[in-house]
C-alpha positions as CSV (number, residue, x, y, z in Angstrom):
1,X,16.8,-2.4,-16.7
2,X,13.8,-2.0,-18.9
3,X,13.2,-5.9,-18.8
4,X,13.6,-5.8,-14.8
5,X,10.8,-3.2,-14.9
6,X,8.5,-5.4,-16.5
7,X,9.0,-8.3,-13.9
8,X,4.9,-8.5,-11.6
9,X,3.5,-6.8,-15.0
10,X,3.7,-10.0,-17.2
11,X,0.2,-11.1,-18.8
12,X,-0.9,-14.5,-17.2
13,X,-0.5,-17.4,-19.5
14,X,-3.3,-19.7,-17.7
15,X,-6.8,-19.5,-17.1
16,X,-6.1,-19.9,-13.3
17,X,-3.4,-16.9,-13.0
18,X,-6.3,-14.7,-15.0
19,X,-8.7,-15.7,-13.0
20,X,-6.3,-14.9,-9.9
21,X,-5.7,-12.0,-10.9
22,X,-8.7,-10.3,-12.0
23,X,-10.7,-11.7,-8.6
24,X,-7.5,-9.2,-7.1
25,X,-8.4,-6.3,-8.7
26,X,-12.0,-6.7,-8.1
27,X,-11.6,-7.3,-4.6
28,X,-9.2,-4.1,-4.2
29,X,-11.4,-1.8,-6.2
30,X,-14.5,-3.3,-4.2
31,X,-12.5,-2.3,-1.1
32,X,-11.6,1.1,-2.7
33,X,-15.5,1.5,-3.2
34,X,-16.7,0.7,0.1
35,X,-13.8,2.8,1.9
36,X,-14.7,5.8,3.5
37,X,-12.5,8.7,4.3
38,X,-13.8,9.8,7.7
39,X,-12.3,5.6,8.3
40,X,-9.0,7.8,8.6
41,X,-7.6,9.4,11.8
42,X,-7.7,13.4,11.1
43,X,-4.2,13.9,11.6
44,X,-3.6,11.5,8.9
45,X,-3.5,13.3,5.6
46,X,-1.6,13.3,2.5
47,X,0.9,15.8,3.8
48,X,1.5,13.4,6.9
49,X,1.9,10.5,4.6
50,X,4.1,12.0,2.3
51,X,6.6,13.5,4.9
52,X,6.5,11.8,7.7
53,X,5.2,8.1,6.8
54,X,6.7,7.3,3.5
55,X,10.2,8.6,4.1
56,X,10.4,5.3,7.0
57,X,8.9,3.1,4.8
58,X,12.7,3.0,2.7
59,X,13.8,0.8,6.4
60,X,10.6,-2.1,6.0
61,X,11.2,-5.0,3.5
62,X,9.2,-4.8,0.9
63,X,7.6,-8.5,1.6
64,X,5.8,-6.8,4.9
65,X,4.5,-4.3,3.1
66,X,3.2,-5.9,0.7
67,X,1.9,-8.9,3.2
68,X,0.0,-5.8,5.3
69,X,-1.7,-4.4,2.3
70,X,-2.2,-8.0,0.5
71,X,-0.6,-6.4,-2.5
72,X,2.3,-7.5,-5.3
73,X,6.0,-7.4,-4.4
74,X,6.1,-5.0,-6.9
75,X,3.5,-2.6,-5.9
76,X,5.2,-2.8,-2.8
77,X,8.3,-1.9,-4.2
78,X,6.7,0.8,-6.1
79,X,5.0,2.4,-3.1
80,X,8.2,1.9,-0.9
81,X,10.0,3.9,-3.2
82,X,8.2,6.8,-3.2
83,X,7.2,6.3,-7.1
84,X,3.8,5.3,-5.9
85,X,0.7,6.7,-3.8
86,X,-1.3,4.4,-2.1
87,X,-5.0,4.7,-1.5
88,X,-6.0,6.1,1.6
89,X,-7.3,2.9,3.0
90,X,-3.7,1.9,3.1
91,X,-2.1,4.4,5.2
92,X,-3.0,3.7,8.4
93,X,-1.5,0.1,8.2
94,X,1.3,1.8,6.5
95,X,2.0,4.3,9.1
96,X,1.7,1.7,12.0
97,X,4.5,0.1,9.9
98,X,6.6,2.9,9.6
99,X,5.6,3.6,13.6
100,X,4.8,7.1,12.9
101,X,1.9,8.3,14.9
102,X,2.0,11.6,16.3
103,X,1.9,11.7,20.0
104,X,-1.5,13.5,20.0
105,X,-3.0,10.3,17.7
106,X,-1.4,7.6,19.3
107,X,-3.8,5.0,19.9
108,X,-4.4,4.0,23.9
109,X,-3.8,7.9,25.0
């Protein structure tokens, strides 16, 4: 089980797959930077995420989640699971995934 855990958290053995992979991070963390929070509807807070969106996210495939957010499979996973919380940038695609808007924030009303 340990050995599974470790799957997505290999060190790259190329050049290429470093350079990959550190132009990810920097692009997420410049994302993270430039983020604002008042980008987030108001009914969308941490307690919303936690009860309502993340419980629905255990019925999405962790391929679209991870496709939506342009994140690893495992990250995904992680997040899915419940053993991860996303930044807030994320959970407004999450929660259209999950299709858990409350009627008062539903977009078009």
């Amino acid at each position: 089980m340990a050995r599974a855990a470790l799957i997505g958290h290999a060190k790259p053995r190329t050049a290429n797959a470093m350079r990959q992979v550190s132009k990810k991070l920097s692009d997420h963390a410049v994302a993270n930077t430039w983020w604002q929070p008042s980008n987030l509807p108001p009914w969308l807070t941490k307690e919303f995420y936690i009860q309502e969106v993340q419980p629905k996210l255990t019925t999405i495939k962790v391929k679209e989640i991870g496709q939506a957010l342009a994140i690893s499979k495992t990250y995904a996973a992680l997040i899915r699971a419940g053993r991860r919380l996303p930044h807030q940038r994320h959970w407004e695609t999450l929660a259209k995934l999950a299709k858990t808007w409350p009627e008062s924030g539903r977009q078009g009303q």
